[in-house]
N, CA and C atoms of all chains as a GROMACS GRO file, in nm:
protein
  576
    1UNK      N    1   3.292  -1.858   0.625
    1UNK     CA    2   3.240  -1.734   0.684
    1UNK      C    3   3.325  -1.696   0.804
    2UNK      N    4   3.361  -1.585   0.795
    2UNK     CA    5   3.449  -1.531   0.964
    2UNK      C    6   3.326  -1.495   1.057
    3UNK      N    7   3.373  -1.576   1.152
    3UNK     CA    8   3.319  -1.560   1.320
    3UNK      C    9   3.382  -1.409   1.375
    4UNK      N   10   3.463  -1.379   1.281
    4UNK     CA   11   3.470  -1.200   1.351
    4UNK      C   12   3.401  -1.133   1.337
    5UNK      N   13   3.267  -1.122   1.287
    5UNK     CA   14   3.167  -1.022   1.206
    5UNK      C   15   3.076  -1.027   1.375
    6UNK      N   16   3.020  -1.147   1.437
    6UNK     CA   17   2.987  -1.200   1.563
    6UNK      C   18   3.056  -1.085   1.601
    7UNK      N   19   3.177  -1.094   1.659
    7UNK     CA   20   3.227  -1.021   1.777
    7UNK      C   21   3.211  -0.898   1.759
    8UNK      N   22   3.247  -0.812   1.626
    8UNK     CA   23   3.251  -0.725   1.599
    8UNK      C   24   3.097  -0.614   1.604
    9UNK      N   25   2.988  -0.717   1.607
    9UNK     CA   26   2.806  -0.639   1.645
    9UNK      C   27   2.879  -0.676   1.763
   10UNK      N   28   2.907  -0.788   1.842
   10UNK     CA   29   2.866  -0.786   2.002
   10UNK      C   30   2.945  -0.634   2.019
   11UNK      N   31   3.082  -0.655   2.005
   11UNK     CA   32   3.118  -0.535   2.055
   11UNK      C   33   3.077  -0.373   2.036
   12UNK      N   34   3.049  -0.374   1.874
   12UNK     CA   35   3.004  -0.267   1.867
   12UNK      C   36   2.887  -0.244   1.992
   13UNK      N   37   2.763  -0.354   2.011
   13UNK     CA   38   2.642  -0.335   2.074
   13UNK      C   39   2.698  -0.276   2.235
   14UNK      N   40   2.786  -0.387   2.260
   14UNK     CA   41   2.827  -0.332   2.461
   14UNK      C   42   2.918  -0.227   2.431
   15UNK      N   43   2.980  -0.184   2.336
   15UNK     CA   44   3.025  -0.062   2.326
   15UNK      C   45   2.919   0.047   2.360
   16UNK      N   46   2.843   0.047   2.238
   16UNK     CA   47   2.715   0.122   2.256
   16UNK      C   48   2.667   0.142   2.411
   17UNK      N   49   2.642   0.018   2.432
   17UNK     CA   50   2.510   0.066   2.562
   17UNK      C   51   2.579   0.148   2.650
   18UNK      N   52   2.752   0.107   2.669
   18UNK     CA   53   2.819   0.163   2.797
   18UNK      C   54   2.836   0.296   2.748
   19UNK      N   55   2.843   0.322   2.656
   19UNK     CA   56   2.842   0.505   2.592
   19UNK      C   57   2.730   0.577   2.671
   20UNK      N   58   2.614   0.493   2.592
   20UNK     CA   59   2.495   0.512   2.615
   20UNK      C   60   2.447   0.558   2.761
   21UNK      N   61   2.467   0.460   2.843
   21UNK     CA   62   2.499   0.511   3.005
   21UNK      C   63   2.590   0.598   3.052
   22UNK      N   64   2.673   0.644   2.965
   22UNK     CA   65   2.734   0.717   3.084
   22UNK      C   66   2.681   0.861   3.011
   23UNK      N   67   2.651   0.881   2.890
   23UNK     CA   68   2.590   1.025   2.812
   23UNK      C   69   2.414   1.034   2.913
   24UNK      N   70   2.375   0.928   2.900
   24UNK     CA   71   2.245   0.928   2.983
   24UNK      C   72   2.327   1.050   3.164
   25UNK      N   73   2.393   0.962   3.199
   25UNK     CA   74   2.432   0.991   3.352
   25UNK      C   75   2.505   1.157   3.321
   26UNK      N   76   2.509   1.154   3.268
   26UNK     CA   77   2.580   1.302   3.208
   26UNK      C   78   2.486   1.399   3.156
   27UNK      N   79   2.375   1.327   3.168
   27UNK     CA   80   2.223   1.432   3.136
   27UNK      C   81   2.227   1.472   2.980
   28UNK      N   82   2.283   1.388   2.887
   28UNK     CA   83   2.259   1.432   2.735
   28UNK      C   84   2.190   1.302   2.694
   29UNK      N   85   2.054   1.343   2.710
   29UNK     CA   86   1.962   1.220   2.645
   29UNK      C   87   1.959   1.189   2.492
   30UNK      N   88   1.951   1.339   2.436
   30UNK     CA   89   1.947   1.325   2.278
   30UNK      C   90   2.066   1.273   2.224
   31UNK      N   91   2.203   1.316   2.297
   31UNK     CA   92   2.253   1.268   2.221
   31UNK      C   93   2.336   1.128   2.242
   32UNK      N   94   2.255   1.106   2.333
   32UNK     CA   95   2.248   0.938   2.397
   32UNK      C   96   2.158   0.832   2.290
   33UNK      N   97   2.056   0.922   2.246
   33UNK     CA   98   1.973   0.883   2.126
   33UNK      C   99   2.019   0.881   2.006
   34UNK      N  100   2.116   0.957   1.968
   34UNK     CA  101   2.139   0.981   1.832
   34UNK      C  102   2.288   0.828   1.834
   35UNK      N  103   2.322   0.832   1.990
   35UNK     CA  104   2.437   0.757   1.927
   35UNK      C  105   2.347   0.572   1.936
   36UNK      N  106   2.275   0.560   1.984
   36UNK     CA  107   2.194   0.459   1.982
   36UNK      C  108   2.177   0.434   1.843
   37UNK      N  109   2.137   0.519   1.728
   37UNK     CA  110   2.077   0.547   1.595
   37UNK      C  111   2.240   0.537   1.505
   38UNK      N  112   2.296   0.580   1.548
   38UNK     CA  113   2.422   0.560   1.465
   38UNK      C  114   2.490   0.413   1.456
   39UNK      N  115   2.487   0.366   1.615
   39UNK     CA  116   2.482   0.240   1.616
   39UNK      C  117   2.431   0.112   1.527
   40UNK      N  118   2.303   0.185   1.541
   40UNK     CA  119   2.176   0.068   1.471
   40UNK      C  120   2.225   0.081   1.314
   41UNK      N  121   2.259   0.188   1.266
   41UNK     CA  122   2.294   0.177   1.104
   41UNK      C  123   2.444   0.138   1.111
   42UNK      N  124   2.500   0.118   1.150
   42UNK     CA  125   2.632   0.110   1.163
   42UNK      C  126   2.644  -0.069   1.152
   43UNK      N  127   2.577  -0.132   1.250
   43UNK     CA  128   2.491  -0.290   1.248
   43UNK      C  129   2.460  -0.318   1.125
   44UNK      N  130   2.374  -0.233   1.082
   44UNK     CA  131   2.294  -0.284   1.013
   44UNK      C  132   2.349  -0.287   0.837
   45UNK      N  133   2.446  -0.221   0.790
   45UNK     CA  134   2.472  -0.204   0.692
   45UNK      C  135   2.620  -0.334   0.712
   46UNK      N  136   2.661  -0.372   0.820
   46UNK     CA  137   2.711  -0.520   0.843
   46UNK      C  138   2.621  -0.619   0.780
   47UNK      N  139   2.484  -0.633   0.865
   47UNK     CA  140   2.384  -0.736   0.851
   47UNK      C  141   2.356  -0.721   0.736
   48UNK      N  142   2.357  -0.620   0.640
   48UNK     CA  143   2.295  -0.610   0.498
   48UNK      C  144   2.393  -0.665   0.427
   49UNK      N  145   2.485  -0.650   0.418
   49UNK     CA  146   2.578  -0.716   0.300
   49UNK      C  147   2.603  -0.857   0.348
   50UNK      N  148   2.640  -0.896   0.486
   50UNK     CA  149   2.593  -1.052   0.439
   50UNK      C  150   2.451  -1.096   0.449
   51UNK      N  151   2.347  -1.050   0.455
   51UNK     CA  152   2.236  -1.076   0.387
   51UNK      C  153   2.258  -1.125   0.257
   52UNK      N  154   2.287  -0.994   0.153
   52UNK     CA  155   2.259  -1.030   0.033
   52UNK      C  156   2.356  -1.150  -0.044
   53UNK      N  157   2.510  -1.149   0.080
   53UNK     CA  158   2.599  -1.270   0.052
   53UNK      C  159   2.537  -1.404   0.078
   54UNK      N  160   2.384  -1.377   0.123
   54UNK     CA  161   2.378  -1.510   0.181
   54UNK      C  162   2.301  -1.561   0.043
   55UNK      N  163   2.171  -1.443   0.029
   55UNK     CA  164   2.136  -1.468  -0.098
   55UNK      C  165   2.176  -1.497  -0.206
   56UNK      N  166   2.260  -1.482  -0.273
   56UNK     CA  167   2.338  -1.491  -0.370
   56UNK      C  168   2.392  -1.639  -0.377
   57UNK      N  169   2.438  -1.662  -0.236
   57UNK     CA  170   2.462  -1.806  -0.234
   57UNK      C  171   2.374  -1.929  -0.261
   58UNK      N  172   2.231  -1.824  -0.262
   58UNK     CA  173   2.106  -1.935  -0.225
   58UNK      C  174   2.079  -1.924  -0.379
   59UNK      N  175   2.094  -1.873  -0.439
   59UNK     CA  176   2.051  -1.829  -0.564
   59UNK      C  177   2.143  -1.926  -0.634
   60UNK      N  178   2.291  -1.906  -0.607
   60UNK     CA  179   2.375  -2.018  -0.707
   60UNK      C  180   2.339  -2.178  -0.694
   61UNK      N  181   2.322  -2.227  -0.555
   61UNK     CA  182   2.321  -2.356  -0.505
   61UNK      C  183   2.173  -2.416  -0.550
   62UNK      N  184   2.029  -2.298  -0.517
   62UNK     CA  185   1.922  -2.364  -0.601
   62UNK      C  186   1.875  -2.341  -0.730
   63UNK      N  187   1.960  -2.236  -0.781
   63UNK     CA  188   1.966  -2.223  -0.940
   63UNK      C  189   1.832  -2.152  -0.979
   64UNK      N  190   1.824  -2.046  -0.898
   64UNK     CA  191   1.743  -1.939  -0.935
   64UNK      C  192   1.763  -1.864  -1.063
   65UNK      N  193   3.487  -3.150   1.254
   65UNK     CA  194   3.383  -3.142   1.239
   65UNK      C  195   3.338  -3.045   1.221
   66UNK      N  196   3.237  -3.036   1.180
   66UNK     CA  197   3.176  -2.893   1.152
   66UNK      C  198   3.072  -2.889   1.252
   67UNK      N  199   3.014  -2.999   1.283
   67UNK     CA  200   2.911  -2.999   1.406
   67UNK      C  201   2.966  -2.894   1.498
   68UNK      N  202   3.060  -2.933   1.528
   68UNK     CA  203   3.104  -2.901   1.669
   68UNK      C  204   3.128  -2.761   1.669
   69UNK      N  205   3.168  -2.713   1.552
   69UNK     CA  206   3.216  -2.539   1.517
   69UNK      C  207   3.068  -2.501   1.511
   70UNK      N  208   2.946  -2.589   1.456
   70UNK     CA  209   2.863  -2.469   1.447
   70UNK      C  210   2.781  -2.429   1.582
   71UNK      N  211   2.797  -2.564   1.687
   71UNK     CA  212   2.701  -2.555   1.834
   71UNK      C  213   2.796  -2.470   1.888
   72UNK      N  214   2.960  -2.464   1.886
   72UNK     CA  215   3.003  -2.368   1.946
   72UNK      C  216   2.939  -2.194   1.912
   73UNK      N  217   2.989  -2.184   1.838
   73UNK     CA  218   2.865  -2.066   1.708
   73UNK      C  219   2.747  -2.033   1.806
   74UNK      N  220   2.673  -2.154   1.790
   74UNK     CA  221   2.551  -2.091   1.836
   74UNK      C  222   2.501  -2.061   2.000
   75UNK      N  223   2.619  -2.170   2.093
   75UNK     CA  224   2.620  -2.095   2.226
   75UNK      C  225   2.665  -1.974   2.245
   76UNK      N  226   2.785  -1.982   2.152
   76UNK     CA  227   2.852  -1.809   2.239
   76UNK      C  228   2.792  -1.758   2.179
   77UNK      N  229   2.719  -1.716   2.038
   77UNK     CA  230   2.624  -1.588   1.986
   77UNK      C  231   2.492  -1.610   2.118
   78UNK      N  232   2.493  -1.679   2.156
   78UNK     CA  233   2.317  -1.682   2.232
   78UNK      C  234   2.377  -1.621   2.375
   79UNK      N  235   2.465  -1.649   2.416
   79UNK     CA  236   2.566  -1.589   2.544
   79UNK      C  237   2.537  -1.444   2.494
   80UNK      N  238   2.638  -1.389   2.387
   80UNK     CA  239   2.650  -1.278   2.363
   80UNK      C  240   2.496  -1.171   2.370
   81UNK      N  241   2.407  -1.225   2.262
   81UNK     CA  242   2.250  -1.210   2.249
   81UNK      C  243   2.212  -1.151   2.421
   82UNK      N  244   2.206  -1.273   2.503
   82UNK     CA  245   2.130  -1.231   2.603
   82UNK      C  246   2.214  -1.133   2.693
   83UNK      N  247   2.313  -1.155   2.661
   83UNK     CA  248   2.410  -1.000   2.731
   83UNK      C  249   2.345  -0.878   2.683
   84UNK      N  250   2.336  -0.863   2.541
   84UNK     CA  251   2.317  -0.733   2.468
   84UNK      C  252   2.181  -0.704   2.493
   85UNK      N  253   2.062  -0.840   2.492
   85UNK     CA  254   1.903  -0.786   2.490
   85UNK      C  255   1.866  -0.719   2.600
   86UNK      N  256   1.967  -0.687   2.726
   86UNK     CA  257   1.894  -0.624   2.805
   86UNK      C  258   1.929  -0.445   2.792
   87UNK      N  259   2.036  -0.426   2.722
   87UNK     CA  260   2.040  -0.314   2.718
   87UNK      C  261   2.030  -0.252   2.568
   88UNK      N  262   2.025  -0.345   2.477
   88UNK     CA  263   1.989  -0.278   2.322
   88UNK      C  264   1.900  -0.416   2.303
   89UNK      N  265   1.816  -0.416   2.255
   89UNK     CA  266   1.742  -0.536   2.210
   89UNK      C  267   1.773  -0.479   2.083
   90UNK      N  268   1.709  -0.398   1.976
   90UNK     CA  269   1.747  -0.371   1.809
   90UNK      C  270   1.922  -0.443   1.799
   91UNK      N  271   2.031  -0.437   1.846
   91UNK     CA  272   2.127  -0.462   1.803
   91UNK      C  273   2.158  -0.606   1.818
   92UNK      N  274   2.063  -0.680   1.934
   92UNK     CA  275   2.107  -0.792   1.989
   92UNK      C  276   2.014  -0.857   1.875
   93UNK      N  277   1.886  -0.800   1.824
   93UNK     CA  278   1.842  -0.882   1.673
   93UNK      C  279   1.928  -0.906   1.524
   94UNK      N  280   2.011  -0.781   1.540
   94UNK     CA  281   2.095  -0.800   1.432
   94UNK      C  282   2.169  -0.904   1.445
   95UNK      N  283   2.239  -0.909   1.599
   95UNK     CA  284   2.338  -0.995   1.612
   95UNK      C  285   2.280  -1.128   1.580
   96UNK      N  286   2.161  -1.148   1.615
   96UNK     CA  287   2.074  -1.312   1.565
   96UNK      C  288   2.089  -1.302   1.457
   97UNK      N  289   2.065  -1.213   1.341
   97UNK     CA  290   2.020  -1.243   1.243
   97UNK      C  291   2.198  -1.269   1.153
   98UNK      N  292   2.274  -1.181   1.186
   98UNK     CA  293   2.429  -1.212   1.139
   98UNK      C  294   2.463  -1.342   1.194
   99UNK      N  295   2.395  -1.453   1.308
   99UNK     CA  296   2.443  -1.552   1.312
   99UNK      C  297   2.358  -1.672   1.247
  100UNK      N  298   2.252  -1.642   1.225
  100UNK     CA  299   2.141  -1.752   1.161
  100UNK      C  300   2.217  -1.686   0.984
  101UNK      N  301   2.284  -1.639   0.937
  101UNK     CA  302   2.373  -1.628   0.828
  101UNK      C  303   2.456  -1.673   0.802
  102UNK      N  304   2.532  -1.633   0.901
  102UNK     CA  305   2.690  -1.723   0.887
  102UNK      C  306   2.665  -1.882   0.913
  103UNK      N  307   2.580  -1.948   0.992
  103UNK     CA  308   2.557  -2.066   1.002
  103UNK      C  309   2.517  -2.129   0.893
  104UNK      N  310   2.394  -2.037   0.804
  104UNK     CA  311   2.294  -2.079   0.720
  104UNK      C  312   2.409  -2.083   0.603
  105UNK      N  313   2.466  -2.038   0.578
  105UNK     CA  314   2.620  -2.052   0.458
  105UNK      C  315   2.736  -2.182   0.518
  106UNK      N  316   2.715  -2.176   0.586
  106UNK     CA  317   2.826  -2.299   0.666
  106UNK      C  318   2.784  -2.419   0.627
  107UNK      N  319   2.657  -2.419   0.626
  107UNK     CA  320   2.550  -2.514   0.600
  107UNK      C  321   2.551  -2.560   0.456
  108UNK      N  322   2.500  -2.418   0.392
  108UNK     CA  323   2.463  -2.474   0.219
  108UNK      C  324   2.593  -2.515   0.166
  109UNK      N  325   2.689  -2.512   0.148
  109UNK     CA  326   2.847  -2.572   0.075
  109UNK      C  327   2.772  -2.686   0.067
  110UNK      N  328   2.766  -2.779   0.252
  110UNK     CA  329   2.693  -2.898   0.242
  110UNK      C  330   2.600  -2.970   0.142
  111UNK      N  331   2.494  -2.841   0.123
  111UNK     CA  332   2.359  -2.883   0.072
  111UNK      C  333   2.341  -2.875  -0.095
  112UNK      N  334   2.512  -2.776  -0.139
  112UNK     CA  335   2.512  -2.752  -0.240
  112UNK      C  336   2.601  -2.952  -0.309
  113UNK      N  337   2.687  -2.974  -0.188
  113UNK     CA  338   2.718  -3.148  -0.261
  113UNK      C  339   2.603  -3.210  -0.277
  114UNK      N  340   2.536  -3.189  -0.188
  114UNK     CA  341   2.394  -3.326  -0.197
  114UNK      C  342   2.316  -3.286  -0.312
  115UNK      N  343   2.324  -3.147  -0.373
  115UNK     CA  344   2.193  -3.151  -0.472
  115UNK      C  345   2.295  -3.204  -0.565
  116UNK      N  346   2.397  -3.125  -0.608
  116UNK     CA  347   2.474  -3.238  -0.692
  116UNK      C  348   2.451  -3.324  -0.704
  117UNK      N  349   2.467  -3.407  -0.611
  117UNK     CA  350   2.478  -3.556  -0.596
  117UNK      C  351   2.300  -3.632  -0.684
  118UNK      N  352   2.223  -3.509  -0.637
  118UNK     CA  353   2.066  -3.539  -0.657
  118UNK      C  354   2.069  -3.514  -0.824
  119UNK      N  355   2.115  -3.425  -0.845
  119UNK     CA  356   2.138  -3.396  -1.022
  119UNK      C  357   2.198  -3.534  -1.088
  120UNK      N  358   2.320  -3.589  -1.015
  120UNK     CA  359   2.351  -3.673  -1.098
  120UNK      C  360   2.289  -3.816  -1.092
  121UNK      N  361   2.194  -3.831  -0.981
  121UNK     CA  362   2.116  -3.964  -1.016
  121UNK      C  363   1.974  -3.958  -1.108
  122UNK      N  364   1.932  -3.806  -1.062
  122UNK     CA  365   1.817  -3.789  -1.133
  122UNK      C  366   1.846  -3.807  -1.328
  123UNK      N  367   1.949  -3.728  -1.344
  123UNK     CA  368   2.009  -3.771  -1.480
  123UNK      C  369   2.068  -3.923  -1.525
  124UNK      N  370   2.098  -4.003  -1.426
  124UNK     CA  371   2.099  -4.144  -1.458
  124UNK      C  372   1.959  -4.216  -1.434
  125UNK      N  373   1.855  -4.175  -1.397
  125UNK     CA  374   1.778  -4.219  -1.386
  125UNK      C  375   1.630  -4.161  -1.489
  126UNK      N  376   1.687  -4.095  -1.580
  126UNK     CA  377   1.630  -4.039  -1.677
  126UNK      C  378   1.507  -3.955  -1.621
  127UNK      N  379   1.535  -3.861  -1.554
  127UNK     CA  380   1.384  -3.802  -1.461
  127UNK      C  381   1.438  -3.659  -1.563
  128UNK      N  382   1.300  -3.603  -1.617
  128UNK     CA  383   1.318  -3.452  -1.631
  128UNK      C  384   1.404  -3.341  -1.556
  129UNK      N  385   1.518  -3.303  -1.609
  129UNK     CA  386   1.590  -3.178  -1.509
  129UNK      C  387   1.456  -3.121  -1.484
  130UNK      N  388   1.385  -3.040  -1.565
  130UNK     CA  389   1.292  -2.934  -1.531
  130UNK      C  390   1.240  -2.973  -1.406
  131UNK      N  391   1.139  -3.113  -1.370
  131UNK     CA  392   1.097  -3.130  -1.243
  131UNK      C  393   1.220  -3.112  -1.138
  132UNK      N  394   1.342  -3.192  -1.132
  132UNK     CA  395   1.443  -3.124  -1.049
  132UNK      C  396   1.462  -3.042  -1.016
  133UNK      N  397   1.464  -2.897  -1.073
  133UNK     CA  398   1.480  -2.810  -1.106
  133UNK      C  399   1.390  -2.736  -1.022
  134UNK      N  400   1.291  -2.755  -1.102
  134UNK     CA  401   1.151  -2.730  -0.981
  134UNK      C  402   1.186  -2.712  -0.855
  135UNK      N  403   1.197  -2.841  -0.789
  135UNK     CA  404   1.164  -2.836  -0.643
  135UNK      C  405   1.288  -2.769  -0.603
  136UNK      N  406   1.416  -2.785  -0.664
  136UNK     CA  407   1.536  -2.721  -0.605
  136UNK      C  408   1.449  -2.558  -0.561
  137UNK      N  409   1.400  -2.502  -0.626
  137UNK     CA  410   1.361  -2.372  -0.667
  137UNK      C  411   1.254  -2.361  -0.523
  138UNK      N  412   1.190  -2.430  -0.517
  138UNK     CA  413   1.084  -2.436  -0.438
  138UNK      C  414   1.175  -2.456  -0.302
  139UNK      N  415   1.237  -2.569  -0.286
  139UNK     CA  416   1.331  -2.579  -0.162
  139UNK      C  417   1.370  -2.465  -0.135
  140UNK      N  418   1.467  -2.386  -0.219
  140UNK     CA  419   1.507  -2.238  -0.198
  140UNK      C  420   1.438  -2.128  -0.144
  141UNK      N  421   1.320  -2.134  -0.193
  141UNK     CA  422   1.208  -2.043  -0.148
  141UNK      C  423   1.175  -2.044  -0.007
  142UNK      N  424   1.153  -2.241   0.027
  142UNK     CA  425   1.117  -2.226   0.157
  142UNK      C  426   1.237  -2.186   0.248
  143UNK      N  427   1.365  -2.238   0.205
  143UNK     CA  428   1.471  -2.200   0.315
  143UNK      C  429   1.465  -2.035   0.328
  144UNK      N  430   1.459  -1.920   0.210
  144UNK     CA  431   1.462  -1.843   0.208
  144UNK      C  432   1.338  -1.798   0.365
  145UNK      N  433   1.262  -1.780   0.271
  145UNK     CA  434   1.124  -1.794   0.351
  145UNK      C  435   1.084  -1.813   0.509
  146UNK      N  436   1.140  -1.933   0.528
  146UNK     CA  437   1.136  -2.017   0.694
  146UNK      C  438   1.255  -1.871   0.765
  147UNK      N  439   1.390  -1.891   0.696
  147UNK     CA  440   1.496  -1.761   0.748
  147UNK      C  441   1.425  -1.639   0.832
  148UNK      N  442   1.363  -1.543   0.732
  148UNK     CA  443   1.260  -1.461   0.734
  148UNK      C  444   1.175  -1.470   0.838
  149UNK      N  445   1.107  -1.549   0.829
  149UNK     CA  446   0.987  -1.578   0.961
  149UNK      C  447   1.055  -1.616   1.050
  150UNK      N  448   1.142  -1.694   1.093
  150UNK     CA  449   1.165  -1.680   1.222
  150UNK      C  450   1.250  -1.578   1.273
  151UNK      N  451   1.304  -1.435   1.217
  151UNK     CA  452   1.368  -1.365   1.268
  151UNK      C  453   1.253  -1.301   1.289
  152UNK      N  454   1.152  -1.243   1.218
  152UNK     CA  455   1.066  -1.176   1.240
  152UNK      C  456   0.970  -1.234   1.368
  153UNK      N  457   0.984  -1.383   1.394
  153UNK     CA  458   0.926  -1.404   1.482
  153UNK      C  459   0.993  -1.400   1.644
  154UNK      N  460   1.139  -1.395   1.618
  154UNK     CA  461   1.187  -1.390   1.734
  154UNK      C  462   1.170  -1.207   1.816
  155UNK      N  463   1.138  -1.146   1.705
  155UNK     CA  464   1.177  -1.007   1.701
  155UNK      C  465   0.984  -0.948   1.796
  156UNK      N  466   0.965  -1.053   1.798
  156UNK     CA  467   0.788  -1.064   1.841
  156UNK      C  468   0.692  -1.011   1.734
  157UNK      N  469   0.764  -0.972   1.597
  157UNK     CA  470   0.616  -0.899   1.477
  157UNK      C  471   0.589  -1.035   1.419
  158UNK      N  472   0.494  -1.097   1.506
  158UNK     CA  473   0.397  -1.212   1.455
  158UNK      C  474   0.294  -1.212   1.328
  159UNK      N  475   0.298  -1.066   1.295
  159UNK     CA  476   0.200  -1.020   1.202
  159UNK      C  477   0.257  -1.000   1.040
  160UNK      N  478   0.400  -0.968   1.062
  160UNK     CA  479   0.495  -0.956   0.931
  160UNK      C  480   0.535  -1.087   0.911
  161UNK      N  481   0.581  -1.202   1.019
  161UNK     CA  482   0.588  -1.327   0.999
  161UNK      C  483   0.465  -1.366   0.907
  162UNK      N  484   0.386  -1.355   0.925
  162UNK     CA  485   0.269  -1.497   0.904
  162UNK      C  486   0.269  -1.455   0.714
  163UNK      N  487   0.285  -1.271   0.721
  163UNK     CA  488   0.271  -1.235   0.585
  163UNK      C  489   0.408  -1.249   0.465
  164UNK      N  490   0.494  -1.321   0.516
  164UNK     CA  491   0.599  -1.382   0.458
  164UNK      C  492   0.574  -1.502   0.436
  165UNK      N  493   0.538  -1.559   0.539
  165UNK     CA  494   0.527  -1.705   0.525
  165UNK      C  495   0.376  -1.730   0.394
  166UNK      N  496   0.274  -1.622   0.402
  166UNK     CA  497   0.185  -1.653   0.322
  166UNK      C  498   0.223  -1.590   0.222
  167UNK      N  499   0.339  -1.549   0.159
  167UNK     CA  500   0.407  -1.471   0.006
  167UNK      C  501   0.481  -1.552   0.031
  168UNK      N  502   0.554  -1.676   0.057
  168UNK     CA  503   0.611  -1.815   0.038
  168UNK      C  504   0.546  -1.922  -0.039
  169UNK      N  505   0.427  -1.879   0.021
  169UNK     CA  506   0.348  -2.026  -0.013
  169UNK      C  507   0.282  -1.963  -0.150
  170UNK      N  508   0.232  -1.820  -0.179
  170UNK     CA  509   0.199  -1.823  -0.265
  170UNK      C  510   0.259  -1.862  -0.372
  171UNK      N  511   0.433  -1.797  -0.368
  171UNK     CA  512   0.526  -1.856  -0.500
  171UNK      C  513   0.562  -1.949  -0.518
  172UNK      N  514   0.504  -2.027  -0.397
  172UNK     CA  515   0.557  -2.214  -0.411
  172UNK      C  516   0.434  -2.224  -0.520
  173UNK      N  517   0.306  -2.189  -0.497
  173UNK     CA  518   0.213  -2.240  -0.534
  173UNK      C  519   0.206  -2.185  -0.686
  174UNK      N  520   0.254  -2.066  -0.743
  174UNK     CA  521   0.275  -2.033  -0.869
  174UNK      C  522   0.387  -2.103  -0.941
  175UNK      N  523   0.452  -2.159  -0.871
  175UNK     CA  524   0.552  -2.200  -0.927
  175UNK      C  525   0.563  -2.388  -0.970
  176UNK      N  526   0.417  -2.441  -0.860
  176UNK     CA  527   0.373  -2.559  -0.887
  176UNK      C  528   0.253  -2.546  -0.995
  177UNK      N  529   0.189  -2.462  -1.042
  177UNK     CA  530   0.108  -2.469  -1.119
  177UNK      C  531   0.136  -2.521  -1.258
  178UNK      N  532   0.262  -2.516  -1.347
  178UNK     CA  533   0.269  -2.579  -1.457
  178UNK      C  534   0.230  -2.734  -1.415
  179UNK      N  535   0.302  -2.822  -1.306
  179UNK     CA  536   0.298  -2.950  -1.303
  179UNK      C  537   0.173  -2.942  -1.285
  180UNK      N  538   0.099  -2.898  -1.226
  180UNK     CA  539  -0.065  -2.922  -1.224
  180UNK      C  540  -0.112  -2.872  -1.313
  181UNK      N  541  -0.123  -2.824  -1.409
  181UNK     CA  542  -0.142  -2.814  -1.520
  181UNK      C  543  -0.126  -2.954  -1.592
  182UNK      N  544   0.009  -2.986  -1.598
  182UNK     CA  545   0.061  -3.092  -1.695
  182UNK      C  546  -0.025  -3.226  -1.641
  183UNK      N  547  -0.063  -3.261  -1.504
  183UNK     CA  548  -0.125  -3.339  -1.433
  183UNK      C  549  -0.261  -3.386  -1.533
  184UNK      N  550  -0.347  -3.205  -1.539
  184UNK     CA  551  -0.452  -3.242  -1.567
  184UNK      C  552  -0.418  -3.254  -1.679
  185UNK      N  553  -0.348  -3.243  -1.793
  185UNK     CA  554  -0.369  -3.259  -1.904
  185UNK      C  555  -0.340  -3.402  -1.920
  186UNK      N  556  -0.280  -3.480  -1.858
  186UNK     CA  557  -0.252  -3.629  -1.828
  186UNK      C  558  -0.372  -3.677  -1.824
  187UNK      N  559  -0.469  -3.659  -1.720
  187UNK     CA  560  -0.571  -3.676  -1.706
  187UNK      C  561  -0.671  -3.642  -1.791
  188UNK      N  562  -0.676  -3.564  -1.845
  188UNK     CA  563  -0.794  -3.585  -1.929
  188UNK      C  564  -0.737  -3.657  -2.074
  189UNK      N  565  -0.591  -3.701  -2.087
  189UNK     CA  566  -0.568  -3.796  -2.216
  189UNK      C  567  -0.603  -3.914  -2.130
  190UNK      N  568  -0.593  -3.948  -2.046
  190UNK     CA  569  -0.656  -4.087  -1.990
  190UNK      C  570  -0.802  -4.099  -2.060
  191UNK      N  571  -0.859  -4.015  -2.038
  191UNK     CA  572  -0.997  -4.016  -2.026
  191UNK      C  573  -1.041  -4.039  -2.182
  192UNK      N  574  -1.126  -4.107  -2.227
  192UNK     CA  575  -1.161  -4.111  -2.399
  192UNK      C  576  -1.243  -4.023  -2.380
   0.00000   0.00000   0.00000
């Protein structure tokens, strides 16, 4: 498994927040919100495919 | 070692984690859950020699694959299962936890019902 997938949420995440703060300080809340939301799917479709890599693995090894 | 790669693993993701939970908590869960993955695969290679290893004595030792088989299945479930609940529990929904963990146990328990079945039918050929 690559340990770059790790760095790559951390960074995306402190990427995010520091966006996040300075669109906040810049008085655009919504679209301080929307990039929060783009974020989260952006994560999350990472976390989903090795999800189902993980499954798959679990599936071969206990012979589902 | 692999020890040593995976405690490294799990300090710097928990470093990283508590950096991120104060200003995104949703992303800093993902980040748990992409590392209780990559670990949990680092892991099974391991777990995939030992059942091997369990296949080939159970077959020298003339034991039914099917019961083998079984519990492999059941083992799976719970690792699956346990995964699940504790992300959900770290995430604080104590309430989606408990209802995973009780759709665990139910398919353990459907899935033990032939041997209890086969049990009682043992049992009542004992019996004249």
């Amino acid at each position: 498994m690559d340990v770059g997938l790790i760095f790559k949420i951390a960074g995306i995440g402190i990427l995010i927040s520091v966006l996040n703060i300075i669109l906040k300080q810049a008085g655009k809340e919504e679209q301080a919100q929307m990039l929060t939301l783009v974020g989260v799917v952006i994560v999350f479709t990472l976390v989903v495919r090795l999800i189902s890599v993980l499954f798959q693995n679990i599936r071969g090894v206990f012979g589902f | 070692m692999e020890i040593i790669r995976i405690v490294g693993l799990g300090l710097l993701a928990t470093t990283l984690i508590v950096i991120l939970r104060q200003q995104k908590p949703e992303l800093a869960l993902h980040l748990s859950i992409a590392v209780g993955v990559i670990i949990f695969t680092l892991v099974l290679s391991k777990v995939s020699d030992m059942i091997d290893i369990f296949q080939d004595l159970a077959s020298k030792a003339n034991v039914n694959m099917l019961y083998l088989g079984l519990i492999l299945k059941i083992l799976g479930i719970t690792y699956i299962t346990e995964f699940g609940v504790q992300i959900c529990k770290d995430a604080g929904e104590n309430a989606v936890a408990s209802k995973i963990e009780l759709a665990g146990k139910v398919f353990i328990l459907v899935l033990a019902i032939p041997l209890l079945s086969a049990i009682f039918d043992y049992v009542v050929k004992l019996i004249p």
